[in-house]
Every structure is written in C-alpha cells, then in structure tokens.
C-alpha positions as CSV (number, residue, x, y, z in Angstrom):
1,X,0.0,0.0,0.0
2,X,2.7,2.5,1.2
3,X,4.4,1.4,-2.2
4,X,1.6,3.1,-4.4
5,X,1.3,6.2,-2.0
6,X,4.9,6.7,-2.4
7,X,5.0,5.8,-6.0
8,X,2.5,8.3,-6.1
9,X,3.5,11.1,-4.4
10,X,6.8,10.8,-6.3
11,X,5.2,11.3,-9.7
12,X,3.2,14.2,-8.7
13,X,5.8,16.2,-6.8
14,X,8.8,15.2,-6.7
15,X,9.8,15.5,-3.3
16,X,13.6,14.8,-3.4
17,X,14.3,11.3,-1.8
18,X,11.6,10.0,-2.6
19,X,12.7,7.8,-5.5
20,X,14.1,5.6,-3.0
21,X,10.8,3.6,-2.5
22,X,11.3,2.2,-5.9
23,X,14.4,0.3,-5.1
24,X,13.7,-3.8,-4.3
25,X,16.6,-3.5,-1.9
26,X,15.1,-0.1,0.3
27,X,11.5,-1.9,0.1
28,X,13.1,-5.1,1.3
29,X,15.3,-3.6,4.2
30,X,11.8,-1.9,4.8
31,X,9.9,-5.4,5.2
32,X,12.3,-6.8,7.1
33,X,12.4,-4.2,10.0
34,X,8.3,-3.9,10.2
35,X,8.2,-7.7,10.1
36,X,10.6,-8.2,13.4
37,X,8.9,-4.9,15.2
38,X,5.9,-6.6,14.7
39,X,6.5,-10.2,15.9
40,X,8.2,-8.8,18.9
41,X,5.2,-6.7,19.4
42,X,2.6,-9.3,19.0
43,X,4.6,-12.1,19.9
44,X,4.5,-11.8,23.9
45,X,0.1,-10.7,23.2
46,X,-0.5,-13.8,21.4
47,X,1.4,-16.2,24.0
48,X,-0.3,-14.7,26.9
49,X,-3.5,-15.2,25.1
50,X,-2.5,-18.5,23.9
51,X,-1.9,-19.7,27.7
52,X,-5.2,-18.2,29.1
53,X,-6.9,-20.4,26.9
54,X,-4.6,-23.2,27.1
55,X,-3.9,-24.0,23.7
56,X,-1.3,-26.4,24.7
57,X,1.1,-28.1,22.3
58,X,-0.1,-32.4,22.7
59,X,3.0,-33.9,24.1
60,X,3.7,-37.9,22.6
61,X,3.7,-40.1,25.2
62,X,5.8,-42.8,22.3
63,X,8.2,-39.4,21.8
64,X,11.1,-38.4,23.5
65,X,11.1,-38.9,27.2
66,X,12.7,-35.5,27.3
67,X,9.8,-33.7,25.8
68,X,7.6,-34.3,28.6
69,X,8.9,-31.1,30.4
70,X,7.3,-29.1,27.5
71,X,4.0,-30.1,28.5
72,X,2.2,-26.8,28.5
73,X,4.3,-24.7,26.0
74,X,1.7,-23.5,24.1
75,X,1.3,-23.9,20.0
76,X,-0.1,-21.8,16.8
77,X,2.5,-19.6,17.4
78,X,2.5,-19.9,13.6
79,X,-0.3,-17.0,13.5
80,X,2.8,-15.0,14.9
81,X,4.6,-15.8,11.6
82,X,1.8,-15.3,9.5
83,X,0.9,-11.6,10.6
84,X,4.4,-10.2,10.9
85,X,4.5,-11.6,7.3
86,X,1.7,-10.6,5.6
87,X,1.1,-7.1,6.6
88,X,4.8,-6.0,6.1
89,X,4.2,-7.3,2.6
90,X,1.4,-5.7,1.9
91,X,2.8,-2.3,2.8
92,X,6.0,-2.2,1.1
93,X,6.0,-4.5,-2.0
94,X,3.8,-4.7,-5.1
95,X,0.7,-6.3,-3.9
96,X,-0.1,-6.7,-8.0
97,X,2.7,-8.8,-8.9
98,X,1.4,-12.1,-9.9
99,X,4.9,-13.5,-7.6
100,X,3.5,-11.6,-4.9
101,X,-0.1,-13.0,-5.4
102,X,0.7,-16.9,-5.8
103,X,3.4,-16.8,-2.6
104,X,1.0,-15.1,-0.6
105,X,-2.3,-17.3,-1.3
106,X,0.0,-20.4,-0.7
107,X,1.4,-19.0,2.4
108,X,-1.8,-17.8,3.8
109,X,-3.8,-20.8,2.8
110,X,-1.5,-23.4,4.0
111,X,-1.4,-21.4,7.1
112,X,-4.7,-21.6,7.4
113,X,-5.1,-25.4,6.8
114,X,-2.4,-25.8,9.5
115,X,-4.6,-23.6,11.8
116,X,-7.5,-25.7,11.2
117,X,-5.6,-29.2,12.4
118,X,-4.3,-27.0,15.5
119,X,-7.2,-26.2,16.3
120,X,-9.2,-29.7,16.1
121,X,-5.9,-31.2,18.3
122,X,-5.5,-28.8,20.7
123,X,-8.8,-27.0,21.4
124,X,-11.5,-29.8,20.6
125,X,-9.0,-32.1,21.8
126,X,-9.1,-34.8,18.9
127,X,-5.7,-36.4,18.6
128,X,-5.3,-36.8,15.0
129,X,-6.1,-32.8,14.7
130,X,-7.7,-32.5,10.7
131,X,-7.7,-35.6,8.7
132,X,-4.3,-36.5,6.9
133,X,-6.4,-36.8,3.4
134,X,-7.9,-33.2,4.1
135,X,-4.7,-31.7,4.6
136,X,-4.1,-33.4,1.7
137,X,-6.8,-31.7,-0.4
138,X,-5.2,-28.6,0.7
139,X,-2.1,-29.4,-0.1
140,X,-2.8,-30.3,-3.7
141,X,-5.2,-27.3,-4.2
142,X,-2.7,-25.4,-4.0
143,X,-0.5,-26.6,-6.3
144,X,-3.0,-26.9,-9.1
145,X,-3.3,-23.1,-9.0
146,X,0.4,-22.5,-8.9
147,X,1.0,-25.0,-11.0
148,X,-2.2,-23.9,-13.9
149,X,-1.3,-20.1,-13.0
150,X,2.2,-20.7,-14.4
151,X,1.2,-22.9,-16.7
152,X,-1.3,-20.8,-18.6
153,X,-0.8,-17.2,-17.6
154,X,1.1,-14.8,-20.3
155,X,3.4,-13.6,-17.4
156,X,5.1,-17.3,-17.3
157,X,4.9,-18.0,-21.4
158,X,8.3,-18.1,-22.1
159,X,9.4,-20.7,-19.4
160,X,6.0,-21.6,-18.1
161,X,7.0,-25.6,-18.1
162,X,11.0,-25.4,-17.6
163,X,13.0,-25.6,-14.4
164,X,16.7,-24.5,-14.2
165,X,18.7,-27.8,-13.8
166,X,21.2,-26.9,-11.1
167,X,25.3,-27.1,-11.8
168,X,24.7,-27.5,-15.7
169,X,25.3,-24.2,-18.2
170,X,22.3,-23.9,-20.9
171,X,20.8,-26.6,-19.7
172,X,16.9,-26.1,-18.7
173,X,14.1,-29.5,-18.7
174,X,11.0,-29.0,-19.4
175,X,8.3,-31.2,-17.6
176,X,5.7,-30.5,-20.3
177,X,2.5,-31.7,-19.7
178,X,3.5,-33.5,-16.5
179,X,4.5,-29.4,-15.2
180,X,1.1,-29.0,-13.0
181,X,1.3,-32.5,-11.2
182,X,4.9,-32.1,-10.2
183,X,4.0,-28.7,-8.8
184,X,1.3,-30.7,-7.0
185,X,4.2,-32.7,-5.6
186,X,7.0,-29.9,-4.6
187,X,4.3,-28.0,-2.6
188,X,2.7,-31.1,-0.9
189,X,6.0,-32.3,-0.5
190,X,7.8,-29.5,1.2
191,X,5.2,-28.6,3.5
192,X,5.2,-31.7,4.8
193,X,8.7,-31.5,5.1
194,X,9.0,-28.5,7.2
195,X,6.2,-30.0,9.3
196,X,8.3,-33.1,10.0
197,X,11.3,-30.6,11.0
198,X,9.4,-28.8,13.5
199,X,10.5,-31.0,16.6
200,X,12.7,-29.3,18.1
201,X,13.2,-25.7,19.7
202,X,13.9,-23.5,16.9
203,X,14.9,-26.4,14.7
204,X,12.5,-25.0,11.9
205,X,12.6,-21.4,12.3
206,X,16.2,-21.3,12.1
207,X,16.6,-23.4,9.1
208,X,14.0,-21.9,7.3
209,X,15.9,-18.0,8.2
210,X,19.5,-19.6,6.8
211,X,17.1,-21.1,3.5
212,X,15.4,-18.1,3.1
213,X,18.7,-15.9,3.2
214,X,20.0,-17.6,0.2
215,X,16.4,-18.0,-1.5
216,X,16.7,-14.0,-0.8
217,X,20.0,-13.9,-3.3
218,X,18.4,-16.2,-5.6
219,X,15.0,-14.0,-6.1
220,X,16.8,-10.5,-6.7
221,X,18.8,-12.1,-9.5
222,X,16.7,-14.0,-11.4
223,X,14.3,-10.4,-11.3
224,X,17.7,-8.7,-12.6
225,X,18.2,-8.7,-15.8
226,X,22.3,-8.1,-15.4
227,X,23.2,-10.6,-13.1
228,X,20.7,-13.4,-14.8
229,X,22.5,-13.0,-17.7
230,X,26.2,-13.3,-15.8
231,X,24.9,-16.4,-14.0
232,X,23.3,-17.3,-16.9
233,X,20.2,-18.4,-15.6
234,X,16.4,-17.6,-16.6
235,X,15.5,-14.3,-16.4
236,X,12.2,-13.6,-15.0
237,X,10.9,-9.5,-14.8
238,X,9.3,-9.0,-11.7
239,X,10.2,-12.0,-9.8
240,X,12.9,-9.9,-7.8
241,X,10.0,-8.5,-5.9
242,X,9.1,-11.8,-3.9
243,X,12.9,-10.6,-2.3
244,X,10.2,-7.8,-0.7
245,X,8.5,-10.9,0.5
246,X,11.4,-12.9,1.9
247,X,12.9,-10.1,3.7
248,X,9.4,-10.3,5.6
249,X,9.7,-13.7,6.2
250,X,12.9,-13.6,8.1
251,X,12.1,-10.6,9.8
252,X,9.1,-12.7,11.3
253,X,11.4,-15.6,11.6
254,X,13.8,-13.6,13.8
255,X,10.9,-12.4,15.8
256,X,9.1,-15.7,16.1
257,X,12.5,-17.3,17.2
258,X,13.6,-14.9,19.6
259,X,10.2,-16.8,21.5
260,X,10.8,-20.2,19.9
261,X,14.7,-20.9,20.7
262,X,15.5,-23.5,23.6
263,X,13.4,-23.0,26.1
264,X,10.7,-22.3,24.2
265,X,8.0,-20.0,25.2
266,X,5.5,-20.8,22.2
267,X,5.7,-23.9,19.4
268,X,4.7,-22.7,15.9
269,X,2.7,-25.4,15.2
270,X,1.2,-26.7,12.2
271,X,-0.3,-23.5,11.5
272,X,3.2,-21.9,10.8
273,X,5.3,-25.2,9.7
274,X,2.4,-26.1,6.7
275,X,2.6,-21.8,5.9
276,X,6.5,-21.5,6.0
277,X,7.0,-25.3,3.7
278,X,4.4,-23.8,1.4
279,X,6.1,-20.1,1.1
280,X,9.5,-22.1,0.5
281,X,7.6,-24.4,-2.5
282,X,5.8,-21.8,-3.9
283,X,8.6,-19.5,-4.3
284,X,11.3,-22.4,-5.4
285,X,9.1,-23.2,-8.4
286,X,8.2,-19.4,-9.4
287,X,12.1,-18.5,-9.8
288,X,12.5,-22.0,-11.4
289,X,14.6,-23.6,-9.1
290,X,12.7,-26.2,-7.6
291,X,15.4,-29.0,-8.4
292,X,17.9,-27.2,-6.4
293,X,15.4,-28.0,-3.4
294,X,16.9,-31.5,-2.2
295,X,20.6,-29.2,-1.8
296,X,19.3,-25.7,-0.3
297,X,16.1,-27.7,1.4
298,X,18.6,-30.6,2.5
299,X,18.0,-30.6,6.3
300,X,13.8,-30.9,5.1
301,X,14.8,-33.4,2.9
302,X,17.2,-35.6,5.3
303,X,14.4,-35.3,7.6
304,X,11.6,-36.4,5.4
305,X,14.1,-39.6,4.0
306,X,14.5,-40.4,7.5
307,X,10.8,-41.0,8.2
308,X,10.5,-42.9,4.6
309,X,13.9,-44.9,5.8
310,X,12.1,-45.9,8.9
311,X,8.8,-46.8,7.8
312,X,9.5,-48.7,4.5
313,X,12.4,-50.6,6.9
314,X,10.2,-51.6,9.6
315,X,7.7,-53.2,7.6
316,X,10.1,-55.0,5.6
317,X,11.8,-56.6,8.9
318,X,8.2,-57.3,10.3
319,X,7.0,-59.5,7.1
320,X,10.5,-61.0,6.9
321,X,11.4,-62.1,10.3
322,X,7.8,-61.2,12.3
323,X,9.3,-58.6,14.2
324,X,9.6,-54.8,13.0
325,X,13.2,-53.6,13.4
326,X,14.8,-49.9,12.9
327,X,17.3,-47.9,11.1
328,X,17.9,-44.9,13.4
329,X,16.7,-44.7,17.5
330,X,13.5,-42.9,16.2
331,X,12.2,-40.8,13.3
332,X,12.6,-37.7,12.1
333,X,16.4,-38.2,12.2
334,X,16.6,-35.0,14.9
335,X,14.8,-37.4,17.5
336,X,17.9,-40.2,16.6
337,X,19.8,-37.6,18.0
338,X,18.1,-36.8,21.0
339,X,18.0,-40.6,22.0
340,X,21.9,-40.8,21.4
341,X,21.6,-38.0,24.3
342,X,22.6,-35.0,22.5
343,X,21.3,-32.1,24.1
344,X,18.2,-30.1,22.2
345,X,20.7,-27.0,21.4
346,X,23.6,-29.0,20.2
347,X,21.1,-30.5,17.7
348,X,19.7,-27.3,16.6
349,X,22.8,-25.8,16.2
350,X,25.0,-28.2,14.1
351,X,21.5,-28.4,11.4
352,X,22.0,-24.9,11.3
353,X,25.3,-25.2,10.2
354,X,24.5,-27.9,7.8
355,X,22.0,-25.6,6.6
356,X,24.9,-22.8,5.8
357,X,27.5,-24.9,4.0
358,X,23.9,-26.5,1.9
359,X,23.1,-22.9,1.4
360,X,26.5,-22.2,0.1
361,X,26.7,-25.0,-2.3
362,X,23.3,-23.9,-3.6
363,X,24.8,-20.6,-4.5
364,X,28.2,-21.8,-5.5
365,X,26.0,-24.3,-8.3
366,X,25.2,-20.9,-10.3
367,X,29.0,-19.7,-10.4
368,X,30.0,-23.3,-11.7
369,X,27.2,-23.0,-14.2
C-alpha cells in the first residue's frame, strides 16, 4: 500500500528522496524491520492469550522422554509468523505482482489449513487434529493453482514448463504436460517436510531463516536482468520483488525465534510449519529452481528420508522375520539424536550449520554453471 502512496506522491511532486521507495533492496530492508517490530510486538500478546486459553502443544507419550517437560508450551505460534508476514508485505512490495499473489495465497492458505488441524488437536481435543487426506486436499489445491497459473498465464509463457537444472550451463528441462502435477508434488512435498522438522526448539525457524537468506539472493537475481545474464540463468521480470516478500519472512522468523529458541515459550505449530514449507515451494518453483530444493532444502529433505527410511524398513523386517526392526533410534532423524543424548541446542545448532555450507553450495551451483 505504502508502495503506491509513495509511488504516487513521487510522480506528482517530486519531493527529493523520494525515489528511493522504488528500489527492491530499500522496500526489502523496509519489510524486514516492520516484520521483526511486529512479531516482537505481537509475539508476547498472542502467547499470553494462547496460555489463558490453554492452547497447549499435545505432548507424545511414544516421543522423547525429554519432551515431557514441554508439557504446557503453548502452540499456533504460527499466527505469529503469519501476521508479521503478511502485513509487512502488503505495505511495502507490489501487492499486483502475480509472484506476490501466488506466494502469498500459498502462504496464507497453507497457514490456514495448518490452523484448522491446531485447532481440532489442541482445542476440541481430537488427537489426530484435521484428517491427513484433508490436509491433503489442501495441499494439492494449491498446487493446481500455482501449477495452472504458471502454466497458462502470459506472465510465465516463455518458461512456463521449464525448471533450471542446477550445476549444468544452458541446460533447462522442461516437464511439459507433467509441469502441473509435479507442482502438486513440490508443494505437498515441502510442506510436509517443514512439518516433519518442527520438533525441536527453533529447529524450523532457524533453518527456514538460513534457506530463506539464500532463496533471498536467488529472487533478486533471477528479477535482474544483469546478473541473470552473468549467471546465466532464466531471467524472470518482476520475480525480484518476492525478495520484498522474503525479507518479511525472516524478519518474522527472527521475531518468532527470539520466543521459539530453547526453552521455548510458544511452538509454531502446524499452522506456521504447513505456511512456512508452502512459502518455500511456492517460491522455489516461481524462480524456477525447484530442483535445487533436495541441496538448499537438505535438512527438510534428510528429515523427510529419515521417516521414509524408517517406515519402508520396519515393515520389511516385520513381514520378513515377524518382528519390526529400525534404522535410526526414532524418526525424524533430529529425534535419533536426542536418544543418542545430544542435548536439544547441540542439535539445533549443528542443522544450522549444515544448513549454511547447503546454502553455500546452492549458491556456489550458479557460479560453476
């Protein structure tokens, strides 16, 4: 909004300085700094109001032994997330960008869908929260309108079905007519991924900060018509303004975290894990880097392997010999961990730093291009 008023107040007079509000970069930095005021703002107001109504986070009973001292944290701190995202994005970027329009519907309806199984679990107390195949619905209704909007809007012609393939120069594949179901499958797939990360004290968050950081990089130069063409990657007009929208996002993830870190005060949730794995998707496919996800994603990815790893392995050994066996201590692979007694920030930490070097590689793959 402030982005039109100042847009507009620049053509008509000409105040000096103001020509500054056109710059990705100022409107970012902008973003960034109402997002964090805001979740610290908001943050301690929804936690107090979160705990007089006792929306408490459902502590496993099969989980770690450890996690039994959380009992009473309270969750949904997602909708934290969600407003110090939103509303800094609708100030200071260009709320008629079609990038702008797509990450913010899958944010906001993810969120949403995420709010709905919080909800179910923790306030009308059913233990499976919103069924798995309505999640699923949601899930995949989003990506059919990502996936049909690029697809078959004039905005996306040139490149609508192609994806960059990572560490290869002029080399782009084109899924064709398979392009809207493997949208489907990115989105549904890396929500659920961030979900399955969320199990420990500013695991998530902090991963999704370091991602988004490089996704940050990524955005402005695809949008920039002089550095696409160095890196040699597709240009795509206007996507640099979903940088407006990241900046936001780690603003809001700085915020959330400074609540989230070990101890925790308040657990995001599924309300902010479903709404951060769907911003990450959604954005990944728009700038046509969705193959580079299993690298810059990798901590989501290990996680969600892990889970597969365990699963497919324990019913293997259970039709074989008649007894279920396991690969790791327990899934996600951050539990493992915990049961080979690491402590909860040791964890945390050392995915962080995995998350760096992946996000370095990721960045290094356009140079070696």
């Amino acid at each position: 909004m402030f982005y039109y008023l100042f847009e507009y107040i620049n053509k008509v007079f000409n105040p000096p300085g103001f020509d500054v509000f056109r710059y990705i970069t100022f409107r970012s930095a902008l973003s960034a700094i109402t997002a964090l005021i805001l979740s610290f703002y908001i943050g301690p107001k929804i936690i107090r109001r979160l705990k007089k109504d006792q929306v408490d986070q459902p502590i496993r009973s099969e989980g770690p032994q450890t996690h039994l001292k959380k009992a009473g944290t309270p969750t949904m701190g997602g909708l934290i997330i969600l407003i110090a995202v939103v509303i800094p994005v609708l100030m200071w970027s260009d709320i008629k960008s079609i990038y702008i329009l797509l990450v913010l519907f899958g944010t906001v309806f993810l969120g949403a869908v995420g709010f709905l199984d919080d909800y179910l679990k923790v306030v009308k107390k059913l233990p499976k929260g919103l069924i798995a195949r309505y999640k699923l619905m949601g899930q995949i209704f989003v990506g059919l309108v990502v996936g049909a909007s690029i697809y078959y809007l004039p905005e996306f012609a040139q490149f609508n079905t192609q994806t960059t393939l990572p560490f290869f120069k002029n080399l782009n594949w084109d899924f064709s007519y398979l392009y809207i179901p493997w949208v489907v499958f990115i989105i549904t797939a890396i929500s659920n991924a961030v979900n399955l990360t969320d199990g420990l004290d500013g695991l998530a968050i902090g991963t999704i900060i370091i991602v988004m950081l490089a996704l940050a990089i990524l955005t402005y130069i695809s949008g920039n018509v002089i550095y696409a063409d160095y890196l040699n990657i597709i240009y795509l007009p206007g996507s640099g303004e979903l940088t407006v929208f990241i900046a936001a996002l780690i603003g809001a993830g700085l915020g959330f975290l400074w609540f989230n870190f070990y101890p925790a005060q308040i657990f995001m949730g599924d309300t902010g894990s479903l709404a951060l794995g769907g911003a990450f998707g959604v954005m990944m496919i728009l700038i046509k880097k969705d193959l580079l996800i299993p690298i810059l994603g990798g901590i989501f990815f290990i996680e969600t392997v892990s889970v597969i790893i365990q699963r497919l392995y324990f019913k293997y050994t259970k039709k074989k010999y008649g007894e279920g066996r396991r690969v790791f201590k327990m899934a996600p692979i951050h539990h493992h961990f915990e049961q080979l007694e690491w402590a909860e920030p040791k964890i945390v930490i050392r995915f962080y730093i995995i998350t760096i070097i992946l996000a370095i590689i990721s960045l290094a793959s356009f140079k070696v291009r």
